[in-house]
C-alpha positions in Angstrom: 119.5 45.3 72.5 119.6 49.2 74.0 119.6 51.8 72.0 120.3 55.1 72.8 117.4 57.9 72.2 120.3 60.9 71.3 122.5 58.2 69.5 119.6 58.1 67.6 118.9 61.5 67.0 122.5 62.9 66.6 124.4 59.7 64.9 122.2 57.2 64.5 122.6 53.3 64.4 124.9 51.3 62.6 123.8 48.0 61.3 125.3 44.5 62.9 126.1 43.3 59.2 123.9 40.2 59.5 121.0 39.0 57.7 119.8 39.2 53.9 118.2 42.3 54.0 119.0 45.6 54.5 116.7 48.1 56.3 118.2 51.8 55.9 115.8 53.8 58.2 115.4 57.1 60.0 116.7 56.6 63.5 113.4 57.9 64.7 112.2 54.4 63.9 114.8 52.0 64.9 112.8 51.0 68.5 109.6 50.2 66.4 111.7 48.1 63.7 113.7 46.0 66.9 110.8 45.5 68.6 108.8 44.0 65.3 112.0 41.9 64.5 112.2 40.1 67.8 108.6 40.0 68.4 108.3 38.2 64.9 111.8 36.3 64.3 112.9 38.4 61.5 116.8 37.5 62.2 117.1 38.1 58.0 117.0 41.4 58.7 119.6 43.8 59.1 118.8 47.6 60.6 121.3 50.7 59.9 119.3 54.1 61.0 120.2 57.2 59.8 120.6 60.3 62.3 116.7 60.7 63.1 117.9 64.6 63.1 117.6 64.2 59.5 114.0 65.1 59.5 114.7 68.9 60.8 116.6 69.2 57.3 114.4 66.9 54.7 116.5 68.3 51.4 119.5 66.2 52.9 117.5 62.9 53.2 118.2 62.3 49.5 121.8 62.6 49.7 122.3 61.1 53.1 120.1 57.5 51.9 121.9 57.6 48.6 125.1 57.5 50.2 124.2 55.0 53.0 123.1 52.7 49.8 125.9 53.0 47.9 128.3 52.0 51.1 125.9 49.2 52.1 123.9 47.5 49.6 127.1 44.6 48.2 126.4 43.5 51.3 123.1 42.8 51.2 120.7 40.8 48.9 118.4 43.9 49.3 117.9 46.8 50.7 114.4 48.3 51.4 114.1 51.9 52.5 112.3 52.5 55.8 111.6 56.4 55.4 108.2 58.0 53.9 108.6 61.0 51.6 109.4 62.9 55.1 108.9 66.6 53.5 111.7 65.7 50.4 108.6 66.7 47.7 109.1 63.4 45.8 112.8 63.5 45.8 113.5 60.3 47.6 110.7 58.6 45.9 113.0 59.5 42.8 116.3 58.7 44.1 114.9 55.6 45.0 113.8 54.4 41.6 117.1 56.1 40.2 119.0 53.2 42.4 116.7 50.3 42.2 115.5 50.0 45.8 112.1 50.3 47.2 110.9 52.4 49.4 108.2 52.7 52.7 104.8 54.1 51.3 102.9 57.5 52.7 103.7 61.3 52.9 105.8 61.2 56.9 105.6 58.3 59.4 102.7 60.0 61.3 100.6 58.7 58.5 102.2 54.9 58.1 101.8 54.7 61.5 98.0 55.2 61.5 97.6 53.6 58.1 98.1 55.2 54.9 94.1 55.1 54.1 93.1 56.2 57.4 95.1 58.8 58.1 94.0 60.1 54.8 90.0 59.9 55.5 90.6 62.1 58.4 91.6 65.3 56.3 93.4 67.0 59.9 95.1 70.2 58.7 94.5 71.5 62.3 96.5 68.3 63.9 100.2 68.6 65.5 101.3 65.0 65.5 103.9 63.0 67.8 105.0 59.3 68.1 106.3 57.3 70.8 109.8 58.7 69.6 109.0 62.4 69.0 106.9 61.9 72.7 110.7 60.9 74.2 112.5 63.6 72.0 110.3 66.4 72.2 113.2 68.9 73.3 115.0 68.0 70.5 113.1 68.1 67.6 110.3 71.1 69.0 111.4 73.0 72.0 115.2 73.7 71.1 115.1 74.1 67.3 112.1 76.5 67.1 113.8 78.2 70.0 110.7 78.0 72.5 113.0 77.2 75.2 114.8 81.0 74.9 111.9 82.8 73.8 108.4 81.1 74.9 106.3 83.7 73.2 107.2 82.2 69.9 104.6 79.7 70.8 101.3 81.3 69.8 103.4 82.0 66.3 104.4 79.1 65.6 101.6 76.8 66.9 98.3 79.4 66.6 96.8 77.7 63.8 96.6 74.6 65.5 93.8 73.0 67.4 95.2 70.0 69.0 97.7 67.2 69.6 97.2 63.8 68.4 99.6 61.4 69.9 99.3 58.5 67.8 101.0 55.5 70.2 102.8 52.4 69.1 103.2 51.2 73.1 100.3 51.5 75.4 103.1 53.1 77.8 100.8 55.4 80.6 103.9 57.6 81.3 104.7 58.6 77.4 100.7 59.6 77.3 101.1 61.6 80.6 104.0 63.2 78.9 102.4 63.9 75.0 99.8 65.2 77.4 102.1 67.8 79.0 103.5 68.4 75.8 100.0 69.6 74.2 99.6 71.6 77.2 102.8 73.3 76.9 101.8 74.3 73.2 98.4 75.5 74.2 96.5 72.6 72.0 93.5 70.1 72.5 95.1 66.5 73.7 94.6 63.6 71.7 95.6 59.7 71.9 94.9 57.5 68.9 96.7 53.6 69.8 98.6 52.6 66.4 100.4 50.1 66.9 103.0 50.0 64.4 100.6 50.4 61.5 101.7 50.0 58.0 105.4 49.4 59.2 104.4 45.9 60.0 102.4 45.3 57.1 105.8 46.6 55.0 107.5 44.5 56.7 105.8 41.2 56.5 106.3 41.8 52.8 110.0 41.1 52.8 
């Protein structure tokens, strides 16, 4: 199945309305969650991504889920919610309970990725972090919104309190590590490549 990297940024990815479950998930995971159902036979479930844009504006993650729920869920048997907190400060956590449906553990996919626990026991407040996605996307989720590509000296203002760039891959892809690399060059940061794998997505996963 091809998916479209700027469908999934701008609009997203309906799902194919087969299958049991329901996995309502931020677009910027959709080529993880594909990969991990064909690699594993999980025809039962169903995947509908929400714009992965989403994440440049994390007080409309609430709303947007809720309403993708409400249109979706008597469908479904269940509907499990593939999004971390993602910067909503607890709120989809709450909106979550408020409608019955559970939800991906961890503060932002950068630490589900690694593993909850060990992403934790590294304590980085210095660390700019990318995935496989944000590797591809990098112009539309850095460069363009924090204006870098009109005014470059922004750079140091934005990113001076940064030591490095941990690139934390779910494919051992040479090319997307040549490209994180020229991304932490661009940003004037330390280069770092941590393989993931998909992390605690899989382990979620295997759950339902």
């Amino acid at each position: 199945m091809h998916v479209d990297d700027e469908n999934l940024v701008e609009r997203g990815m309906d799902a194919r309305k087969s299958g049991d479950i329901l996995l309502l998930a931020c677009g910027a995971l959709a080529h993880e969650v594909l990969a991990l159902k064909r690699i594993n036979g999980w025809d039962h479930l169903d995947l509908h991504c929400l714009p992965a844009k989403l994440h440049n504006t994390p007080d409309a993650i609430p709303d947007a889920v809720e309403a993708a729920i409400r249109a979706r869920r008597g469908a479904y048997a269940q509907v499990y919610v593939l999004y971390a907190d993602c910067g909503t400060g607890g709120l989809l956590q709450a909106r979550c309970a408020e409608l019955g449906v559970e939800m991906l553990e961890g503060p932002h996919c950068y630490s589900f990725f690694e593993g909850n626990q060990a992403f934790a026991a590294h304590e980085e407040m210095t660390a700019f972090y990318l995935t496989d996605f944000l590797v591809k996307q990098f112009d539309a989720f850095v460069t363009k919104p924090l204006g870098l590509d009109r005014f470059p000296e922004l750079r140091d203002i934005y990113f001076g309190n940064y030591e490095k760039l941990v690139y934390q891959a779910q494919v051992d892809d040479p090319a997307l590590t040549e490209k994180a690399r020229a991304h932490a060059e661009a940003l004037g940061l330390a280069f770092e490549r941590r393989f993931t794998g998909y992390g605690d997505l899989e382990v979620a996963l295997r759950t339902l």
